[in-house]
C-alpha positions as CSV (number, residue, x, y, z in Angstrom):
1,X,0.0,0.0,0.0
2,X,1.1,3.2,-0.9
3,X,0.4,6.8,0.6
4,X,0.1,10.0,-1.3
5,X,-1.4,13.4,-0.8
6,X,-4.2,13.7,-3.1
7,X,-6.1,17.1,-2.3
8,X,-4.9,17.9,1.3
9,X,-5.6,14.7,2.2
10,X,-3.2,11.6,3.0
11,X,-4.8,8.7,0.8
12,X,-4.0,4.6,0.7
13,X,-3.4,3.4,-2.3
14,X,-3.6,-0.4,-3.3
15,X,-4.7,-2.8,-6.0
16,X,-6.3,-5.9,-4.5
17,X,-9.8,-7.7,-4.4
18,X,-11.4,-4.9,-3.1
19,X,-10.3,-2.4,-5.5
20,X,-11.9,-4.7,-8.4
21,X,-14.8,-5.0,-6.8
22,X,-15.5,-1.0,-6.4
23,X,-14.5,-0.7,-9.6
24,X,-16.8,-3.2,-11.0
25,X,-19.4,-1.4,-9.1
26,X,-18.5,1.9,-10.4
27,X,-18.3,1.0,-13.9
28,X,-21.1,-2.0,-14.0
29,X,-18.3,-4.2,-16.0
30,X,-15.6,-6.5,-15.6
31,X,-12.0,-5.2,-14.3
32,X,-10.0,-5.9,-17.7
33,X,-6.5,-3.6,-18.2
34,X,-7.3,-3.4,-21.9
35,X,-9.9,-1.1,-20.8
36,X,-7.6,1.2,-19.3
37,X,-6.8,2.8,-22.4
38,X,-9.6,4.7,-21.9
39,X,-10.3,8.3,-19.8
40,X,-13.1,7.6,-17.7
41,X,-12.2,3.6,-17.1
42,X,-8.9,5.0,-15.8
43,X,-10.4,7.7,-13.8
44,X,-13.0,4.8,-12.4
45,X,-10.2,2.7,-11.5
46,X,-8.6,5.9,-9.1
47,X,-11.7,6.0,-7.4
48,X,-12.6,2.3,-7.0
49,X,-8.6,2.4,-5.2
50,X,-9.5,5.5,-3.1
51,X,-13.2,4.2,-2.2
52,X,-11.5,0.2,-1.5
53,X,-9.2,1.3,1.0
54,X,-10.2,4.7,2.6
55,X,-13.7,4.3,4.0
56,X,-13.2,7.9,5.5
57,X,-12.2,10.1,2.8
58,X,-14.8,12.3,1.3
59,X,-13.3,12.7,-2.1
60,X,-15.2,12.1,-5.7
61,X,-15.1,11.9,-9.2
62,X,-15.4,15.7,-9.8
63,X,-13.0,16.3,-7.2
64,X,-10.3,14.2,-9.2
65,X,-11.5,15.6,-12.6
66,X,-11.9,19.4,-11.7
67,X,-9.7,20.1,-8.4
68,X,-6.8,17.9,-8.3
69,X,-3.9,18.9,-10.0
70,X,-2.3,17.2,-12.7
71,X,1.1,16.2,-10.3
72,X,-1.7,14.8,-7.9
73,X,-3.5,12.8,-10.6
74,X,0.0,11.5,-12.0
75,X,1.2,10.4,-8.1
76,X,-2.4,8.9,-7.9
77,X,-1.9,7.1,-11.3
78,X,1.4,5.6,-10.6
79,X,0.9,4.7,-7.5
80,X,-2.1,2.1,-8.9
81,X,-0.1,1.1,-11.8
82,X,2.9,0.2,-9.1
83,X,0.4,-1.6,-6.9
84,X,-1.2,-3.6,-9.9
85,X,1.9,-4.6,-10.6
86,X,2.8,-6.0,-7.3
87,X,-0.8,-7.3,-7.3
88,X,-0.9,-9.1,-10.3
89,X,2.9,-10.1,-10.1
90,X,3.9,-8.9,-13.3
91,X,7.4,-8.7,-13.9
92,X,10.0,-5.8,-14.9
93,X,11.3,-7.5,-17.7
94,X,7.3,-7.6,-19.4
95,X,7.1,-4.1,-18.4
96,X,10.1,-3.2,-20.8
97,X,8.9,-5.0,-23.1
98,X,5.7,-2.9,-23.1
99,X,7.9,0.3,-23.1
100,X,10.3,-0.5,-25.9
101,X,6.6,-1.6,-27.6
102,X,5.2,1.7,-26.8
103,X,8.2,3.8,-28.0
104,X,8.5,2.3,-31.4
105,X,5.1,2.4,-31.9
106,X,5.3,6.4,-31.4
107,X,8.3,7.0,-33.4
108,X,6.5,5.1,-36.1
109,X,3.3,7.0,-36.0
């Protein structure tokens, strides 16, 4: 679990059963990282991590859309991706992969 400051307030961060579960709740579909790609399944999944493991905070959607700042959303982003990836055990060496992918991929567009 990670901690970061997320609009004044200190905020857990982790990727487990419970954060699937709010976000299937939130999103009324199956957790799937393909669906990541896009804006508001990624903005689902920061809330479904927030809601999961901080029954006390008092921070939504808007809040993350309109009032946090774009450092806030990027700490709040990588601290997910870091904890689905000790979650779902994925290696470094497949997340190299995926950069290399992604970098030719861009040069060639």
């Amino acid at each position: 679990m990670q901690k970061i400051k997320l609009l004044g307030k200190d905020v857990n961060i982790a990727f487990n059963l419970a954060t699937e579960i709010a976000y299937e709740q939130i999103t009324g579909e199956a957790f799937g990282i393909e669906k990541l790609s896009f804006t508001k399944n990624a903005v689902a999944l920061y809330m479904a991590a927030i809601i999961a493991n901080n029954p006390d905070i008092d921070i939504n959607t808007e809040d993350i859309i309109s009032k946090a700042s774009g450092a806030e959303v990027k700490a709040l982003s990588d601290a997910i991706y870091a904890e689905m990836k000790a979650w779902m055990n994925i290696p470094d060496v497949m997340e190299e992969k995926e950069e290399a992918k992604d970098e030719d991929e861009e040069k060639n567009s």
